[in-house]
N, C-alpha and C positions, 0 to 999 in steps of 0.2 A: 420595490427594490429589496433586494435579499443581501444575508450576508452567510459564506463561508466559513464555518468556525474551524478555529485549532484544533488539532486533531488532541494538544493538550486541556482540551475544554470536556467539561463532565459529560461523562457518556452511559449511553444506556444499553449499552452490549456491542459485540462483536461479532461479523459474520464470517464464516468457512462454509464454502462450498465442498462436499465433499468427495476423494476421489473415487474411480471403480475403475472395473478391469476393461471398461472399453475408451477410458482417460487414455491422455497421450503421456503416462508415465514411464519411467524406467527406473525396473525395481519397486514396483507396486507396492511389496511388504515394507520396506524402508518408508517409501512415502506416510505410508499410513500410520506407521511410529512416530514418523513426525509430527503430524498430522497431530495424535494423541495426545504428544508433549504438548504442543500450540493449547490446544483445546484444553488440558488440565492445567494450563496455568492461565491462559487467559482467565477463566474460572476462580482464579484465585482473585481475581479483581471483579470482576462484573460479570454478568448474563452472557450466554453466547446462544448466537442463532445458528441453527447448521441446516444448508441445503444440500438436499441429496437427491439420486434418482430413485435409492429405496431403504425406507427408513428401515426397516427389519435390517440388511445387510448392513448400514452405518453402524445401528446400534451394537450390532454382532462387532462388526470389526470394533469399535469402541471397549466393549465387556471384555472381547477374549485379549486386547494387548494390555491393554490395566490390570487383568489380571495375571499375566506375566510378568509385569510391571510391579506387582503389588501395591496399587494406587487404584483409590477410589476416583470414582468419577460422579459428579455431580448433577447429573440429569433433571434435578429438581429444580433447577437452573439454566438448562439448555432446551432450547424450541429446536423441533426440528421440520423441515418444509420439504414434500417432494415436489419434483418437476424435472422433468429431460434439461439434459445440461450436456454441453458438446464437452469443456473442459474445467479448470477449478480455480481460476484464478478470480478470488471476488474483489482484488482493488480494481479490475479492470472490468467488470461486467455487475458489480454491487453499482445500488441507488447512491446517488452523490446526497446528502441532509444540507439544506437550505435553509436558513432562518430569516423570519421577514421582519419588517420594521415594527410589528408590536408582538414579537414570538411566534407568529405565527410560524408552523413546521410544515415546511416540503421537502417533495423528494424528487429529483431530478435524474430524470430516463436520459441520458446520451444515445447516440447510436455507439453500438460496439461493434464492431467489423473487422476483427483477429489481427490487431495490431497491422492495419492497413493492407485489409486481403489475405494473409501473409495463412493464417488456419480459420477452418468452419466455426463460425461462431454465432448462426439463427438462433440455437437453442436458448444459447447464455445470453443473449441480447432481449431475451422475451422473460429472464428471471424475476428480474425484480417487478412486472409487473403481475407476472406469477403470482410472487410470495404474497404482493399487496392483496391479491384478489381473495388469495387464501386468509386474510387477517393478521398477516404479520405484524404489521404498526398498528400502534393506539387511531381510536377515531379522529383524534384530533390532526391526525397527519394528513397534510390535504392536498391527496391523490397523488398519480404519479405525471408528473410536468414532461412529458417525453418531446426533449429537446430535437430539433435537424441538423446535429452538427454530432461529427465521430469526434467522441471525447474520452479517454480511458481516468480513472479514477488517479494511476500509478504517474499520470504526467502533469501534477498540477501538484502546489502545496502552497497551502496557506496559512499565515500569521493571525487568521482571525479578527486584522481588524484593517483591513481592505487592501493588504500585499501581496501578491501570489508570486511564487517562485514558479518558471517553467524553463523549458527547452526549448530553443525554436528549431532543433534538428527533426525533435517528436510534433510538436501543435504545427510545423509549414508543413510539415511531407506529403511526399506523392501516397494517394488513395487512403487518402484523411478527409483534410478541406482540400485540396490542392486548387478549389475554383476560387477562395479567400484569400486576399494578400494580407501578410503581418499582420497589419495596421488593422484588417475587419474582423481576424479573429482575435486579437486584442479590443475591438470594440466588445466585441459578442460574449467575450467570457467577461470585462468589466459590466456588460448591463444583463449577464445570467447571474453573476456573482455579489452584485454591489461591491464594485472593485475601485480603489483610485490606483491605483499603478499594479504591474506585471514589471517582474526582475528577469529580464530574457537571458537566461544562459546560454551562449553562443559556443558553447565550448564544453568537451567532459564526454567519454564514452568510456563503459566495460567491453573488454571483448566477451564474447559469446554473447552479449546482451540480442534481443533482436525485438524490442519494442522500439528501436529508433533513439535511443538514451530520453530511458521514463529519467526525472527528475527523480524521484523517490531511489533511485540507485545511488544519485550523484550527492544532493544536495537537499539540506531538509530542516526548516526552522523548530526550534527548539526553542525559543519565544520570541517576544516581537523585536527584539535587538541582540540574538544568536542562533547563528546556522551552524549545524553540524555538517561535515562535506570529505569529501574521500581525498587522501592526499598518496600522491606516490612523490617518494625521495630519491628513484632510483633510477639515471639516466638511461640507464641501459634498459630496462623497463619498457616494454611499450607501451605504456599507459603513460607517461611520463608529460609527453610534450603538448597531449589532451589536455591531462588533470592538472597543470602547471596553468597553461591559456586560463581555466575554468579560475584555479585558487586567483589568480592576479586581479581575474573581474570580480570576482568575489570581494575579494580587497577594496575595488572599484564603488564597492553599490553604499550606499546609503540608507538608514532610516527615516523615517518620515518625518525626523526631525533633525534629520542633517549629519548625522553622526556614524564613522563606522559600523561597522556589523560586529561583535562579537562573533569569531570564526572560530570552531573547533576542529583540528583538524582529524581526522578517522585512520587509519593504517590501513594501504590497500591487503587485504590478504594476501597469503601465501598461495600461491598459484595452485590450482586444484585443476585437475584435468579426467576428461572421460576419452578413452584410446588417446587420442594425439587433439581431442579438443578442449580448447582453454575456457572452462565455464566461469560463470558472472557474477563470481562471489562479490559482494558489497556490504560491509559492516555498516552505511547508511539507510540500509532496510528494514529499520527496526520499527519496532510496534509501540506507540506509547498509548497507554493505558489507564484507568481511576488507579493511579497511586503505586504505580509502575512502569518499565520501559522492558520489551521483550527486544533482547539484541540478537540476530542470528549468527550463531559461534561456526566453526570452522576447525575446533579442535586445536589450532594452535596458541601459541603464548600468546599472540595479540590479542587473543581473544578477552584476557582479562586487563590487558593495557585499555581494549574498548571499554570494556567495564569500568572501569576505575575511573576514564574521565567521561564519561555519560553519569556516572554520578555524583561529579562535580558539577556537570550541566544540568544534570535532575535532585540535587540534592534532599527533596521531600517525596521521594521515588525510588522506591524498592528495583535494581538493576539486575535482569534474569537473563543470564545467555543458553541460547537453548541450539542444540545443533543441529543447523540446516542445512547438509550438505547435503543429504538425499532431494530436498528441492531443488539444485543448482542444474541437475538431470534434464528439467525441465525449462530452465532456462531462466529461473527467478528464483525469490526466497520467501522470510516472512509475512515483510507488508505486503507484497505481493499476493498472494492468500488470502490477506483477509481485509474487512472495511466496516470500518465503525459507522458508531449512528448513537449521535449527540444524547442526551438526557430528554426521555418522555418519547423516544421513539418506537422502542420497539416492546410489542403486546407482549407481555411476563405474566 
């Protein structure tokens, strides 16, 4: 039996896959500035692993925006791993980290199949066994457990001590499980996860989103008795009568020992658009990190209303808003990007 850890549980690096010009980007230069930012501040906290299709071209685009930048980059700290990749999103095609009843460390393969068919994704589905093969993790990591069930990294969040928050618009849909009802993929992820309950969110979508509303947009534990979660106030809003459904069950769930949730609520952003499309900005796609939370900004004033109470919620945690609107292009943001791996995981 395994256990899930919090993603506020010590870690031993971060992964970014990295982008190129045959990614499904728009505005490639932008992405990659992001990119830079993500990467030099994750850096500031722990190890980062970067997967690429050609480390000469990473490292280039790395050196030459730092130095416009005028910011060093810490490569003394960064692994990097080639291997063909369709595109860059590594919460959804990174190893899930599994800990087992006496520490034992796994690493759990899902099937990844482009957010249910939807984009090609053979390449990025073959990564993480990839990196393994190349020595990425310590010996002690033991192998990679490649599960029969399409699972993406971005639609599951755990408390670390047997509660998963999910969607059930994301884990039931069609060209996922659709041959599993409710109930068996609820068995399946509590005896892959050593789980005692899943908090089904029946309710909550961004527009532009097109993972099926990942959890990690919506909703996202911040310890085992507070969730942070996206609120809109504004009836006219069409996010309204979603996010309203979502916060009431929110209000609904309980802890494992009977007691409301400590809710925080998030400000949906200010509506950001490409031509006439409404992208998926979510200030619940933040990154927490050794002694840090990476929140992805937007450029406007809520941006530090975010701030201010994630660091009421992270009080022993340095609060970094970094701007991601060149990701929303693509259809996601920070956490989306990137997927940690516990303490002792990954070869330094």
């Amino acid at each position: 039996m395994g256990r899930l850890p919090a993603e506020w549980e010590r870690q031993s690096g971060i992964q970014l896959t990295w982008p190129h010009s045959d990614t499904e980007w728009y505005e490639l230069d932008k992405v990659l500035d992001c990119y830079v930012d993500i990467a030099y501040n994750i850096l500031q906290f722990e190890p980062l692993l970067i997967v690429t299709r050609d480390r000469n071209e990473c490292i280039s685009d790395i050196s030459r925006i730092c130095a416009r930048k005028g910011i060093t980059f810490d490569f003394d700290r960064t692994r990097i791993y080639e291997c063909p990749l369709n595109d860059t999103w590594a919460r959804d095609h990174g190893g899930i980290s599994v800990i087992g009843d006496n520490n034992e460390k796994y690493l759990y393969d899902f099937v990844f199949n482009g957010w249910g068919l939807k984009f090609a994704s053979d390449l990025d589905n073959y990564i993480t066994r990839n990196i393994f093969e190349q020595n990425a993790f310590n010996d002690d990591v033991i192998g990679v457990d490649m599960r029969p069930y399409v699972l993406e990294g971005g639609s599951i969040d755990s408390d670390g001590a047997g509660t998963m928050l999910a969607t059930s618009e994301c884990l039931c849909s069609k060209n996922r499980n659709e041959y599993l009802s409710r109930e068996e993929i609820e068995q399946e992820l509590c005896g892959a996860f050593g789980l005692k309950r899943i908090l089904w969110l029946d309710h909550g979508t961004i527009i532009g989103d097109d993972t099926d509303s990942h959890v990690d947009i919506l909703a996202r534990f911040c310890s085992t008795d507070t969730i942070a979660y996206m609120q809109c106030t504004d009836p006219e809003d069409p996010h309204y009568d979603e996010l309203a459904a979502m916060e009431k069950q929110l209000r609904g769930f309980r802890t494992m020992d009977g007691k409301p949730y400590n809710l925080v609520p998030l400000p949906l952003p200010d509506p950001l658009y490409l031509d006439d499309y409404r992208l998926p900005a979510s200030y619940a796609n933040f990154l927490i990190v050794n002694g840090g939370v990476l929140v992805p900004g937007t450029g406007s004033g809520k941006d530090e209303t975010v701030r201010k109470r994630l660091l009421e919620t992270f009080p022993d945690r340095k609060v970094i808003i970094i701007d991601c609107k060149p990701l929303l292009s693509g259809h996601g943001s920070l956490h989306c990007v990137t997927m940690q791996y516990p303490e002792g995981y990954i070869r330094l």
